[in-house]
DSSP file (Angstrom, degrees, kcal/mol; ACC not computed):
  #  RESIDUE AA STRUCTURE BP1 BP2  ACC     N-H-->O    O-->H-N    N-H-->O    O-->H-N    TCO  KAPPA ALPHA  PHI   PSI    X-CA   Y-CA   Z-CA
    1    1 A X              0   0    0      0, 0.0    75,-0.0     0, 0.0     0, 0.0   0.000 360.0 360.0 360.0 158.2  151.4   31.7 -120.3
    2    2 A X        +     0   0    0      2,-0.1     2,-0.2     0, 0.0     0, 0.0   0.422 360.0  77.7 -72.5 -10.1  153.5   30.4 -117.3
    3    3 A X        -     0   0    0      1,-0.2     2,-0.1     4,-0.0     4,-0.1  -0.618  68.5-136.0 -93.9 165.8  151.2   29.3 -115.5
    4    4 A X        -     0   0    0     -2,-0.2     2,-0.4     2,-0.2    -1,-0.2  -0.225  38.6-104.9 -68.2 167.5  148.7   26.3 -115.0
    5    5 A X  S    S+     0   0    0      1,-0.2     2,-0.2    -2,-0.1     3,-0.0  -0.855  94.4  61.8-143.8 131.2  145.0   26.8 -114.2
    6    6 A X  S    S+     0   0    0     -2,-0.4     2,-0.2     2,-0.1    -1,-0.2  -0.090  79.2 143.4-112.1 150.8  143.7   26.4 -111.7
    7    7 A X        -     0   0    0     -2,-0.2     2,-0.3    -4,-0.1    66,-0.0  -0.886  48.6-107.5-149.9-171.9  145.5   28.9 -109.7
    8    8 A X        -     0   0    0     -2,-0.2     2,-0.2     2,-0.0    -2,-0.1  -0.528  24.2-140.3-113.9 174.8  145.3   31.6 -107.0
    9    9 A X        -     0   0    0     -2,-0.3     2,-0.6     2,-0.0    -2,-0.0  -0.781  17.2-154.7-121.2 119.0  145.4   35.5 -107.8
   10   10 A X        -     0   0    0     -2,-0.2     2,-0.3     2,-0.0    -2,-0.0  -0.927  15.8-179.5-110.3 101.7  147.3   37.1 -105.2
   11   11 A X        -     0   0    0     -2,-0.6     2,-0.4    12,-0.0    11,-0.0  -0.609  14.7-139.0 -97.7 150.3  146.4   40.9 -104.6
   12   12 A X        -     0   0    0     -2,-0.3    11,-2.0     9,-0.0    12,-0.5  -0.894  11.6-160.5-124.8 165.9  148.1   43.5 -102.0
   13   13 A X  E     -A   22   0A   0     -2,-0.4     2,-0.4     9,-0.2     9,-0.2  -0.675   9.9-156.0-115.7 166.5  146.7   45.9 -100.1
   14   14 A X  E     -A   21   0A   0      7,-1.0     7,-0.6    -2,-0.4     2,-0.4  -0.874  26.6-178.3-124.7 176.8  147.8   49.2  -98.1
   15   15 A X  E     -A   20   0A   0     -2,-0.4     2,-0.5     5,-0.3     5,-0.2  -0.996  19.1-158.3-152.6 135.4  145.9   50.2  -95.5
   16   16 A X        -     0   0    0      3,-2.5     3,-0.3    -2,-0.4    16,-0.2  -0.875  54.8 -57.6-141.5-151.9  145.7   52.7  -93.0
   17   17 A X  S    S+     0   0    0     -2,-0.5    15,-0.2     1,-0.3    -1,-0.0   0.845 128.4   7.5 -35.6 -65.2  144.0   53.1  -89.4
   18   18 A X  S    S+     0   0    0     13,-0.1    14,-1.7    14,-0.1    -1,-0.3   0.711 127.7  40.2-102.2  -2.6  140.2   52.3  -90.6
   19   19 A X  E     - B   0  31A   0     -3,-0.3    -3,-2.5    12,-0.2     2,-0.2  -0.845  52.3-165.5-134.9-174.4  140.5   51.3  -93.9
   20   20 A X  E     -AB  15  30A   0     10,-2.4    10,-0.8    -5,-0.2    -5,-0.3  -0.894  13.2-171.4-152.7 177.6  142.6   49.1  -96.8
   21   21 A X  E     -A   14   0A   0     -7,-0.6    -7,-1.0    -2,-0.2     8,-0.2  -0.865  34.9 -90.4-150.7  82.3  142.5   49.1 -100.3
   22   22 A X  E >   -A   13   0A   0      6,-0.5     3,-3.9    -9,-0.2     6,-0.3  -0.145  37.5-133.4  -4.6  94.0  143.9   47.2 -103.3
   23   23 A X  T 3  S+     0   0    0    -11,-2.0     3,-0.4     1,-0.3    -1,-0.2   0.734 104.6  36.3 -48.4 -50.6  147.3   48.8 -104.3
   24   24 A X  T 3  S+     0   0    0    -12,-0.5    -1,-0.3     1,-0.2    -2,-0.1   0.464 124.9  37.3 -97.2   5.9  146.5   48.8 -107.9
   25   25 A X    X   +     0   0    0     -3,-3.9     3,-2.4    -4,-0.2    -1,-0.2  -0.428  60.6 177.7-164.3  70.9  142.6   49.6 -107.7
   26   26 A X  T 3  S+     0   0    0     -3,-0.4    -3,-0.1     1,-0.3     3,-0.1   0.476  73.0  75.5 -70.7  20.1  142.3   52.0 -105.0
   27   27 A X  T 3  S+     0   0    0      1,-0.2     2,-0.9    -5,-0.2    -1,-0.3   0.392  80.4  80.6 -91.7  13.8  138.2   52.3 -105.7
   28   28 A X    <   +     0   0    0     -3,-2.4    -6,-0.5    -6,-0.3     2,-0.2  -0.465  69.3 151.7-105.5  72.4  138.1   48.6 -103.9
   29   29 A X        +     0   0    0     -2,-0.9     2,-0.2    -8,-0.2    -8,-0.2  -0.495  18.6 172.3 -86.4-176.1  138.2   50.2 -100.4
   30   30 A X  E     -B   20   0A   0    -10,-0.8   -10,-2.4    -2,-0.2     2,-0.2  -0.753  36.1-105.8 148.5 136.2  136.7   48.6  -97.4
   31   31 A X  E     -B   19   0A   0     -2,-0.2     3,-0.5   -12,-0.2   -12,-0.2  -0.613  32.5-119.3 -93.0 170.6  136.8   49.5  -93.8
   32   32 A X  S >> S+     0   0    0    -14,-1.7     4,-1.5     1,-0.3     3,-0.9   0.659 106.7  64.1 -85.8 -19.1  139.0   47.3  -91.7
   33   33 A X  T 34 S+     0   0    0    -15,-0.3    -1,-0.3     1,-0.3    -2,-0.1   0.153  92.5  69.2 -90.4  20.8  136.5   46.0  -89.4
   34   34 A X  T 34 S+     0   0    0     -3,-0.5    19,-1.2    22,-0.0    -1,-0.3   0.513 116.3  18.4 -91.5 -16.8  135.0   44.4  -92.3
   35   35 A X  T <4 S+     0   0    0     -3,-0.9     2,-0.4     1,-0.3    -2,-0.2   0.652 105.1 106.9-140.3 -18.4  137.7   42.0  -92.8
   36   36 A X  S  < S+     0   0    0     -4,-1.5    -1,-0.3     1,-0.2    15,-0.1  -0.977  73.7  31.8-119.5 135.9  139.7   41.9  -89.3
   37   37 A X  S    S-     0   0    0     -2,-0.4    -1,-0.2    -3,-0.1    13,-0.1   0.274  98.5-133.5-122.6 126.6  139.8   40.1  -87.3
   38   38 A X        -     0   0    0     11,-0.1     2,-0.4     1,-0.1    13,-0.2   0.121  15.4-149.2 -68.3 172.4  139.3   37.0  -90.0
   39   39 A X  E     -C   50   0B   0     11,-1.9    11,-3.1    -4,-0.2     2,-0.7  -0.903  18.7-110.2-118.7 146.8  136.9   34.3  -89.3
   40   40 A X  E     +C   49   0B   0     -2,-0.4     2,-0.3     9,-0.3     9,-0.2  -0.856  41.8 174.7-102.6 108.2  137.2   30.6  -90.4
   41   41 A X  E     -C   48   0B   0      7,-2.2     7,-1.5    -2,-0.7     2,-0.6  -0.735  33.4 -97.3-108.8 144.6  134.5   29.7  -93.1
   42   42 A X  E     -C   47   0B   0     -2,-0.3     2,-0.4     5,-0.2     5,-0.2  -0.780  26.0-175.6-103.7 137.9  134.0   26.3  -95.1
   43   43 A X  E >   -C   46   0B   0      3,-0.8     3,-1.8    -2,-0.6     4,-0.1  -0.971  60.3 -69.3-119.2  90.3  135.3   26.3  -97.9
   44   44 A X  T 3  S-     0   0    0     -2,-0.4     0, 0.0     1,-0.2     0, 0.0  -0.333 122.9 -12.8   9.3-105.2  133.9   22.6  -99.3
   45   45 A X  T 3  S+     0   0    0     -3,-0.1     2,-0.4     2,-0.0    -1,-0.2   0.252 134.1  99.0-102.9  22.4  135.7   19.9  -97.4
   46   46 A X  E <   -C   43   0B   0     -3,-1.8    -3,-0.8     2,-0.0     2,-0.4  -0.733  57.9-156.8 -99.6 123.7  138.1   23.3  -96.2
   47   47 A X  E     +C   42   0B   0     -2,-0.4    -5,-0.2    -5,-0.2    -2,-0.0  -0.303  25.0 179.0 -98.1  67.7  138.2   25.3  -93.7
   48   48 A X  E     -C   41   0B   0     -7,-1.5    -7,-2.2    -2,-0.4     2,-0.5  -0.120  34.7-113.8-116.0 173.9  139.7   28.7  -94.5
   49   49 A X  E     +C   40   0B   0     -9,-0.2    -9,-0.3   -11,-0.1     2,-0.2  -0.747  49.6 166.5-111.9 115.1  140.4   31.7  -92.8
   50   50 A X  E     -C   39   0B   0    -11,-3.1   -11,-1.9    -2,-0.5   -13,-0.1  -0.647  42.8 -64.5-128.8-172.1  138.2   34.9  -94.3
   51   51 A X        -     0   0    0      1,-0.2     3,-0.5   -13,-0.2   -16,-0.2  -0.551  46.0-134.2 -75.2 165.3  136.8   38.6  -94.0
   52   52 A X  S    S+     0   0    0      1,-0.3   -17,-0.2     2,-0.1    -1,-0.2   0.202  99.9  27.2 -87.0   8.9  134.6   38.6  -90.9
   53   53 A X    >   +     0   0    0    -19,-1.2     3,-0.8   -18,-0.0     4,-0.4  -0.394  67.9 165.3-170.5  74.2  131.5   40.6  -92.8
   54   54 A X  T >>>S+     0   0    0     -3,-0.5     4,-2.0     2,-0.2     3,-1.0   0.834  73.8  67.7 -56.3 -36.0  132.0   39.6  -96.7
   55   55 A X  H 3>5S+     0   0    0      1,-0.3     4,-1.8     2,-0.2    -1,-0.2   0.877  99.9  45.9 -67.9 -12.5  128.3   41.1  -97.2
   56   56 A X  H <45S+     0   0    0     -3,-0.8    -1,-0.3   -22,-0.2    -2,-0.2   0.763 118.4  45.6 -96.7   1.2  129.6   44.6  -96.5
   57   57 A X  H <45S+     0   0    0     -3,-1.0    -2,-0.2    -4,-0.4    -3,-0.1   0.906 124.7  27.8 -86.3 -46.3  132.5   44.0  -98.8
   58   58 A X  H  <5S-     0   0    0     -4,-2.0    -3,-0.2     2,-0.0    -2,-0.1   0.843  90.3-138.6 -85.4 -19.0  130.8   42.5 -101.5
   59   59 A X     << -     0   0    0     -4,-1.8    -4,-0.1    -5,-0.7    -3,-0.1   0.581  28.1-170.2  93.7  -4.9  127.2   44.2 -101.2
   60   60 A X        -     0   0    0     -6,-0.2     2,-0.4     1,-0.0    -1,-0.2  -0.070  12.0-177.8 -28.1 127.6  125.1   40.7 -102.1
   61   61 A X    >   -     0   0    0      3,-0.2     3,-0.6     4,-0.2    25,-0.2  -0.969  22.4-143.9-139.0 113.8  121.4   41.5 -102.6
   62   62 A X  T 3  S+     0   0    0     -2,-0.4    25,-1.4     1,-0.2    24,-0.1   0.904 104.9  57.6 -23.0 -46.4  119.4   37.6 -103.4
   63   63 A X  T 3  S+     0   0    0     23,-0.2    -1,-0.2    22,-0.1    23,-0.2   0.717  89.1  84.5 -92.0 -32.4  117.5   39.7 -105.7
   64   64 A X  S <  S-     0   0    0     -3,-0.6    22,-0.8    21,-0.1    23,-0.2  -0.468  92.0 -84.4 -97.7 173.2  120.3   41.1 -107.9
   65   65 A X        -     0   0    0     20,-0.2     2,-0.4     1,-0.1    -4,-0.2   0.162  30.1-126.6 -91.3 178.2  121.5   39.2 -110.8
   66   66 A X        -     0   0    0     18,-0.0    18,-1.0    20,-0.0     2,-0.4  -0.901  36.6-155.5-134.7 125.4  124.4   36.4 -110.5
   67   67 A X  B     -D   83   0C   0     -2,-0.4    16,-0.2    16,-0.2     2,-0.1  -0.939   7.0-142.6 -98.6  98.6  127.4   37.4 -113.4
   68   68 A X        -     0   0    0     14,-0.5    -2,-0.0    -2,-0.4     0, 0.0  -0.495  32.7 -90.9 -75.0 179.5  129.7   35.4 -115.0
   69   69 A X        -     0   0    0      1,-0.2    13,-0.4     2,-0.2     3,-0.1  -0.057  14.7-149.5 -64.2 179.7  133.1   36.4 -115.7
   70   70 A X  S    S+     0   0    0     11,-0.1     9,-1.8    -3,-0.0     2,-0.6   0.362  85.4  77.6 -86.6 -13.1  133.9   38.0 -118.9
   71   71 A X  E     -E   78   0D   0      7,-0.3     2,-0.4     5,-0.0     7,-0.3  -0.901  69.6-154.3 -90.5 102.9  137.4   36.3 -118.5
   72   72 A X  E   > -E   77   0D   0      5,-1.8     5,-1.9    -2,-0.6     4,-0.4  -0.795  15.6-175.9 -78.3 128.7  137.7   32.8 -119.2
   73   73 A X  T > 5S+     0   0    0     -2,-0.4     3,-2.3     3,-0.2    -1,-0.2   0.884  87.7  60.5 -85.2 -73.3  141.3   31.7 -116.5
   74   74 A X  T 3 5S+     0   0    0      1,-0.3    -1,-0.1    -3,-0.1    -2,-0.0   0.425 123.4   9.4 -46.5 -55.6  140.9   28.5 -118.0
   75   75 A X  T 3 5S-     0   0    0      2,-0.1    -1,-0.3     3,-0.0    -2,-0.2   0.474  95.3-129.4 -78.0 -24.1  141.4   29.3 -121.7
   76   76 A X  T < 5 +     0   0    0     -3,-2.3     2,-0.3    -4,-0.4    -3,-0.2   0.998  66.9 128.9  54.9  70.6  142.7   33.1 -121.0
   77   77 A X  E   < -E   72   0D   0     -5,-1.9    -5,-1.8     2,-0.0     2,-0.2  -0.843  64.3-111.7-143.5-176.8  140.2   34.2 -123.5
   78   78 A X  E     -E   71   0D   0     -2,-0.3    -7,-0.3    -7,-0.3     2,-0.3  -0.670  40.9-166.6-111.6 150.9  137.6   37.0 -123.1
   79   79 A X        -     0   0    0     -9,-1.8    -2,-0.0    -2,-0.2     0, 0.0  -0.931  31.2 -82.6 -72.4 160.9  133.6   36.1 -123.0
   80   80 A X        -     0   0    0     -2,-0.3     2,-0.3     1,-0.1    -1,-0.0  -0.180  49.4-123.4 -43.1 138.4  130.2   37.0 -123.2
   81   81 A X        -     0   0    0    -11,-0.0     2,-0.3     2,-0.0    -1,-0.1  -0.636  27.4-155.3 -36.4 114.5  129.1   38.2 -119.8
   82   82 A X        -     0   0    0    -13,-0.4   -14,-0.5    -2,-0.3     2,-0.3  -0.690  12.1-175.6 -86.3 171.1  125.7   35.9 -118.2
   83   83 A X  B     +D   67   0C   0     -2,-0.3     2,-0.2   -16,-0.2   -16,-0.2  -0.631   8.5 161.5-165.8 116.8  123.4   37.4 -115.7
   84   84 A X        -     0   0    0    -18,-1.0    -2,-0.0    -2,-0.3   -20,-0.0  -0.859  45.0 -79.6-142.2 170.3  120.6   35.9 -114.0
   85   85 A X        -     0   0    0     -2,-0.2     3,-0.3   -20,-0.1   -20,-0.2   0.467  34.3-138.5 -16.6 120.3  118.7   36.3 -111.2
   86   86 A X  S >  S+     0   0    0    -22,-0.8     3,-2.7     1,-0.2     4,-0.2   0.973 102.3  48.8   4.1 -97.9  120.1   35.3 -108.2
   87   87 A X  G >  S+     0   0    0    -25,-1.4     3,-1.2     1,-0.3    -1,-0.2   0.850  94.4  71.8 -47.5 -34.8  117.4   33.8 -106.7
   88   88 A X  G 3  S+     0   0    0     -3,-0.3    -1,-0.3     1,-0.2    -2,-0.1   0.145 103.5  54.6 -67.6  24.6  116.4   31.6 -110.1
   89   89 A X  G <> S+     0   0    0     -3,-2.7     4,-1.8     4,-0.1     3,-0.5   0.154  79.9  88.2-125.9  19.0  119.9   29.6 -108.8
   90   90 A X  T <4 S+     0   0    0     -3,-1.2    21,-2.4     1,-0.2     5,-0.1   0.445  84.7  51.0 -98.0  -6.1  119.0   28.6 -105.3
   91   91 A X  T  4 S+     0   0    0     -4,-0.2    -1,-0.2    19,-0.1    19,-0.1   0.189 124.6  32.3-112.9  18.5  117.3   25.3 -106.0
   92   92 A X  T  4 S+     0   0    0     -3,-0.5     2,-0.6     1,-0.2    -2,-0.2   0.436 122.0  48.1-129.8 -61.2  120.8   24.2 -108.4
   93   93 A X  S  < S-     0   0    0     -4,-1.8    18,-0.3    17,-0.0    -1,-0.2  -0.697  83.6-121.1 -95.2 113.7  123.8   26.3 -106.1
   94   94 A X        -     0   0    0     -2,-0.6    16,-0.2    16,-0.1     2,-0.2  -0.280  41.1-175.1 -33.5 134.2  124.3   26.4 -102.0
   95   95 A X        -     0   0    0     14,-1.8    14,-0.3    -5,-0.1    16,-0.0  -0.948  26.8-108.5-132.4 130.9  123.9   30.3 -101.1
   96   96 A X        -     0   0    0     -2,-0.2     2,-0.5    12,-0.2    12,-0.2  -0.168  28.9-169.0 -35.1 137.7  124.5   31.9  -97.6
   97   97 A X  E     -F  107   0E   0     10,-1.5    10,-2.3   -35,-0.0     2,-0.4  -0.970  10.1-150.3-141.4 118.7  121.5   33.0  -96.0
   98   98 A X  E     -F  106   0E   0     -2,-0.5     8,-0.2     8,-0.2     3,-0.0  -0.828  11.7-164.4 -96.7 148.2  122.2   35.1  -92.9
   99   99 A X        +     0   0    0      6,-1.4     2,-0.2    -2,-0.4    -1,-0.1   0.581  59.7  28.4 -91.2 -20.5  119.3   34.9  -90.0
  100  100 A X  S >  S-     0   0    0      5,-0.4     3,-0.6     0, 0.0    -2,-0.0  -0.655  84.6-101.8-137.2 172.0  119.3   37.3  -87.6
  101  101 A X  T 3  S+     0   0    0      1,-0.2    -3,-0.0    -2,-0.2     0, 0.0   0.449 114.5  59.0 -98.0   5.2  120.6   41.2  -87.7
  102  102 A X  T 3  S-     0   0    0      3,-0.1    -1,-0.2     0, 0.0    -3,-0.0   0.260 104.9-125.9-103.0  29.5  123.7   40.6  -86.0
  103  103 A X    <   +     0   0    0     -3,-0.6    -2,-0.1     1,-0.1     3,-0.0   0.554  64.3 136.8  22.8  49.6  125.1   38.2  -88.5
  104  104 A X        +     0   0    0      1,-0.1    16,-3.1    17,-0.1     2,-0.5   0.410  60.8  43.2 -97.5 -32.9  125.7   35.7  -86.0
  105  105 A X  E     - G   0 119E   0     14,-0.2    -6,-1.4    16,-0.1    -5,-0.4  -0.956  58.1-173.3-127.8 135.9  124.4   32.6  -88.0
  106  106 A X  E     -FG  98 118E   0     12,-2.2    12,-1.5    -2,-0.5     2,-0.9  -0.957  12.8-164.5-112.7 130.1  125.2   31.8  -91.9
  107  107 A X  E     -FG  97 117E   0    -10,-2.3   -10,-1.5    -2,-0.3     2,-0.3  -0.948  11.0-142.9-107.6 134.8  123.2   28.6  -93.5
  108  108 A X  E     +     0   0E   0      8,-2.3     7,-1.4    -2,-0.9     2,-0.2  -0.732  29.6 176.9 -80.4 149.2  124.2   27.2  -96.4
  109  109 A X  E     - G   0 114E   0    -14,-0.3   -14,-1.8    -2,-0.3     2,-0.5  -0.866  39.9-163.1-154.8 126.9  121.6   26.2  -98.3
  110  110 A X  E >  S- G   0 113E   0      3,-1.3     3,-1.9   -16,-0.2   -19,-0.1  -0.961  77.4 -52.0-117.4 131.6  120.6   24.8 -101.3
  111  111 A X  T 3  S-     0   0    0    -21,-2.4   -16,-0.1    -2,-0.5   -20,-0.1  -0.456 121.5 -29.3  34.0-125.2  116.4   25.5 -102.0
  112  112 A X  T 3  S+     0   0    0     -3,-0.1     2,-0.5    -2,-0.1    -1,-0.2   0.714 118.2 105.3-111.8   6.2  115.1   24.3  -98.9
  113  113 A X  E <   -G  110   0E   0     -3,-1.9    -3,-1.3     1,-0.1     2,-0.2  -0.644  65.6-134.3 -69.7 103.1  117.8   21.6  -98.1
  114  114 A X  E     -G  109   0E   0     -2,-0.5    -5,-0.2    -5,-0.2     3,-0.1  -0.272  21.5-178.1 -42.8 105.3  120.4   22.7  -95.1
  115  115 A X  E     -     0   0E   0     -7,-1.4     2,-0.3     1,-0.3    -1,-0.2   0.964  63.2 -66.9-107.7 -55.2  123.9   21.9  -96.1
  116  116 A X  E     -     0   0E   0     -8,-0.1    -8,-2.3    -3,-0.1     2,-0.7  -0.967  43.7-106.9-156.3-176.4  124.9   23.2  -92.9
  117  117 A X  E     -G  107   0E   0     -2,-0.3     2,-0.3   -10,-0.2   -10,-0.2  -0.928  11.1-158.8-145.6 152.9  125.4   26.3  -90.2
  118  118 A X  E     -G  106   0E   0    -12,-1.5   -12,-2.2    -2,-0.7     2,-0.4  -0.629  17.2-147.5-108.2 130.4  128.4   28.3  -88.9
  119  119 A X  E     -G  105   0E   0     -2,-0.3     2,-0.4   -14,-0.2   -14,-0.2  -0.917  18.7-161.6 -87.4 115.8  127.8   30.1  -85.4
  120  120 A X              0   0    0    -16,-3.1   -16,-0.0    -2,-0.4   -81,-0.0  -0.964 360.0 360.0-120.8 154.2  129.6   33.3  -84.7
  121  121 A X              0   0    0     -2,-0.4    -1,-0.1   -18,-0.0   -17,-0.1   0.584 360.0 360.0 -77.2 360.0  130.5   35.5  -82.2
């Protein structure tokens, strides 16, 4: 291949009034006030610019199982699919934990240690 890894994946989207889409996989729709106007999240020692309500884009449930890929980038080879529980990985990996019903505060957390929290408007 021509590339290195690690690398970004660059997708495009189309869009129209309420929603957008991934050009090449129009079942990844999303409405647009799910992702604009973006918000600035940390990203380890990063601060990067993201959708403003990932949980309605991706759908995260604690409770449902944690995948790896079936796509190794690093090797460009295919593998087994893992899955487990979520929640069995919260005392080894930081997870978001939102607080409130307006999804106004995210903690990071890993088990019961506070790595830190983001305020929004």
């Amino acid at each position: 291949y021509s590339w290195n890894f690690p690398f970004i994946d660059i997708f495009f989207y189309a869009t129209n009034e309420t929603h957008l889409w991934e050009t090449d996989y129009s079942s990844t729709i999303t409405k647009k006030e799910n992702v604009f106007p973006l918000v600035m999240r940390p990203f380890g020692e990063l601060w990067l610019p993201t959708p403003r309500k990932p949980q309605e884009i991706f759908k995260f449930d604690p409770f449902d199982d944690c995948k790896g890929h079936t796509w190794n980038h690093r090797n460009e080879i295919r593998q087994k699919e893992i899955s487990v529980k979520c929640n069995d990985l919260k005392h080894i990996y930081p997870f978001v934990e939102r607080q409130n019903q307006s999804d106004a505060i995210e903690i990071l957390r890993t088990h019961d240690t506070i790595i830190h929290t983001v305020f929004y408007n």
